[in-house]
C-alpha positions as YAML, in Angstrom:
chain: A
units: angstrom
residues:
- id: 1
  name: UNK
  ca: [26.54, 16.05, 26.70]
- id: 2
  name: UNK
  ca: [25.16, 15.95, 30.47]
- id: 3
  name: UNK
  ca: [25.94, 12.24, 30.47]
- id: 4
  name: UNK
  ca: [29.26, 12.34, 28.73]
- id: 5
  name: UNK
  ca: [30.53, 14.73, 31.73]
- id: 6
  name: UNK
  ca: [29.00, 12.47, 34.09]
- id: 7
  name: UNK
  ca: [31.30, 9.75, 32.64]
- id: 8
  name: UNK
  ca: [34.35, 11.63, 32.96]
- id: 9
  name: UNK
  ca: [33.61, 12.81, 36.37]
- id: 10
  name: UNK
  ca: [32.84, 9.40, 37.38]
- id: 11
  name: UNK
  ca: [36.09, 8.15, 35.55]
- id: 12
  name: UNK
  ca: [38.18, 10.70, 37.49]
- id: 13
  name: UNK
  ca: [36.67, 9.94, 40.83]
- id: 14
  name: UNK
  ca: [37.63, 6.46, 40.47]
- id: 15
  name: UNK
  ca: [41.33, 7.50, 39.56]
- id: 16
  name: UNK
  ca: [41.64, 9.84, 42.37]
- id: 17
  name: UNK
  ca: [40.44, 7.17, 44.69]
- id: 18
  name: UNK
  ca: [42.86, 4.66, 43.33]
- id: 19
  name: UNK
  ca: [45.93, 6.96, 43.52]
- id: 20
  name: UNK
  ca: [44.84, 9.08, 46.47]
- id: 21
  name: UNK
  ca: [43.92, 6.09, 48.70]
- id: 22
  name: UNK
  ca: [46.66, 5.99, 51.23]
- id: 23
  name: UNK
  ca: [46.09, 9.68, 51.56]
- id: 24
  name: UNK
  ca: [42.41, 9.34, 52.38]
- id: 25
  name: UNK
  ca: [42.85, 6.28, 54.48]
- id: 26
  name: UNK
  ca: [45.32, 8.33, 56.57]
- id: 27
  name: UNK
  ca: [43.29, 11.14, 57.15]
- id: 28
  name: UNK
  ca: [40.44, 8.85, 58.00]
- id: 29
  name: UNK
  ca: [42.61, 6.86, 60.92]
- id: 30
  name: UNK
  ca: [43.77, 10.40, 62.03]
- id: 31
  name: UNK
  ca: [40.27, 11.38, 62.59]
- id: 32
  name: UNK
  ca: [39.36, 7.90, 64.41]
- id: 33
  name: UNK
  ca: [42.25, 8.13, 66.87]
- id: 34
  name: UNK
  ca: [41.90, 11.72, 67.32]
- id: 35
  name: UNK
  ca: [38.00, 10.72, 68.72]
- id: 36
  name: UNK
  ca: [38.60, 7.80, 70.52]
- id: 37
  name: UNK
  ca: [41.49, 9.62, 72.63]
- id: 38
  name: UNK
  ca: [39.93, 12.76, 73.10]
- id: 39
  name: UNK
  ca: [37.09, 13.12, 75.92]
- id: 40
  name: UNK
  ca: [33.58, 12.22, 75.21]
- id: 41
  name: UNK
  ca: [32.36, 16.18, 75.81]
- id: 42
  name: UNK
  ca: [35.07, 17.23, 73.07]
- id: 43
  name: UNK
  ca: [32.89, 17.71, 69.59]
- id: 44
  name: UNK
  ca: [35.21, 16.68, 66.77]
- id: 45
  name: UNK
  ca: [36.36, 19.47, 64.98]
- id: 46
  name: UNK
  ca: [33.82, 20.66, 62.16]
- id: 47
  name: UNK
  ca: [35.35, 20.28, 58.16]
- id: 48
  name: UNK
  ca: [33.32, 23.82, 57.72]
- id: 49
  name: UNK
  ca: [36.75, 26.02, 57.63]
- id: 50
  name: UNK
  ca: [37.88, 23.62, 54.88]
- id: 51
  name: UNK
  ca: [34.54, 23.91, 52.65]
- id: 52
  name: UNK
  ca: [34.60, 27.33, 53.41]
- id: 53
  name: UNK
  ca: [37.99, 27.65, 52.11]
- id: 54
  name: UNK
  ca: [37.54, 25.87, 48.98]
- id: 55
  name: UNK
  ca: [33.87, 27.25, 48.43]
- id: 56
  name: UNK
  ca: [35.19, 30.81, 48.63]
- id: 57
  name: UNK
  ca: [38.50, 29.55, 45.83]
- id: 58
  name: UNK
  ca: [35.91, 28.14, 43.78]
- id: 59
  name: UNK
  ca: [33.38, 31.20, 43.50]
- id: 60
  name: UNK
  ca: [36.14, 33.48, 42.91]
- id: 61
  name: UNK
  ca: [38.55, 32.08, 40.55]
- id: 62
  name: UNK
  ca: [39.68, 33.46, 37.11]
- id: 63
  name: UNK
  ca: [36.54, 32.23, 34.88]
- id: 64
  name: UNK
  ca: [39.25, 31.47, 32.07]
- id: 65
  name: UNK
  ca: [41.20, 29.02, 34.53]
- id: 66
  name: UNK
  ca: [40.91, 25.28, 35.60]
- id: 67
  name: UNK
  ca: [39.38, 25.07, 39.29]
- id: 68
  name: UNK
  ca: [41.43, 21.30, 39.53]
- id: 69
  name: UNK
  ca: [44.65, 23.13, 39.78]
- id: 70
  name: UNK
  ca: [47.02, 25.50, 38.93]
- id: 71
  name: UNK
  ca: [48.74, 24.57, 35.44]
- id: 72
  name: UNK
  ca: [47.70, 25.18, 31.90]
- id: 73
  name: UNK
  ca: [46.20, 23.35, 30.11]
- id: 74
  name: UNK
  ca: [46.46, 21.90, 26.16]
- id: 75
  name: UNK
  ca: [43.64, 22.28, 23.82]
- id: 76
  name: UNK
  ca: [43.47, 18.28, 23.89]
- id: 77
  name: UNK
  ca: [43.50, 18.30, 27.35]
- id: 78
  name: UNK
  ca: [40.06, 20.70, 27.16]
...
């Protein structure tokens, strides 16, 4: 069971990466140029308020819901 999860987590982290790639290359380039223009005592900004954020949405959703989003979902789909 541990392994068939695996699979589908694996699968679904390949599709994201294919679909969302633009997205993620973006946000990478934003983060280059925003530390090669900034001065060399500046820290870059820590992600900590954005794990924070989804650590806290995580721990307290509805334990009946979906934590990938905010739809329903069939029973095939389950």
């Amino acid at each position: 069971m541990s392994t068939m999860k695996n699979n589908r987590a694996a699968s679904r982290l390949r599709k994201n990466l294919s679909y969302f790639r633009t997205n993620y290359a973006a946000v990478l380039a934003a983060i280059l140029a925003f530390s090669l223009l900034s001065p060399p005592t500046l820290p870059p900004p820590p992600p900590l308020p954005l794990l924070a954020a989804r650590l806290f949405l995580y721990l307290f959703r509805p334990s009946d819901a979906p934590s990938s989003s905010c739809r329903a979902f069939s029973d095939r789909e389950t």
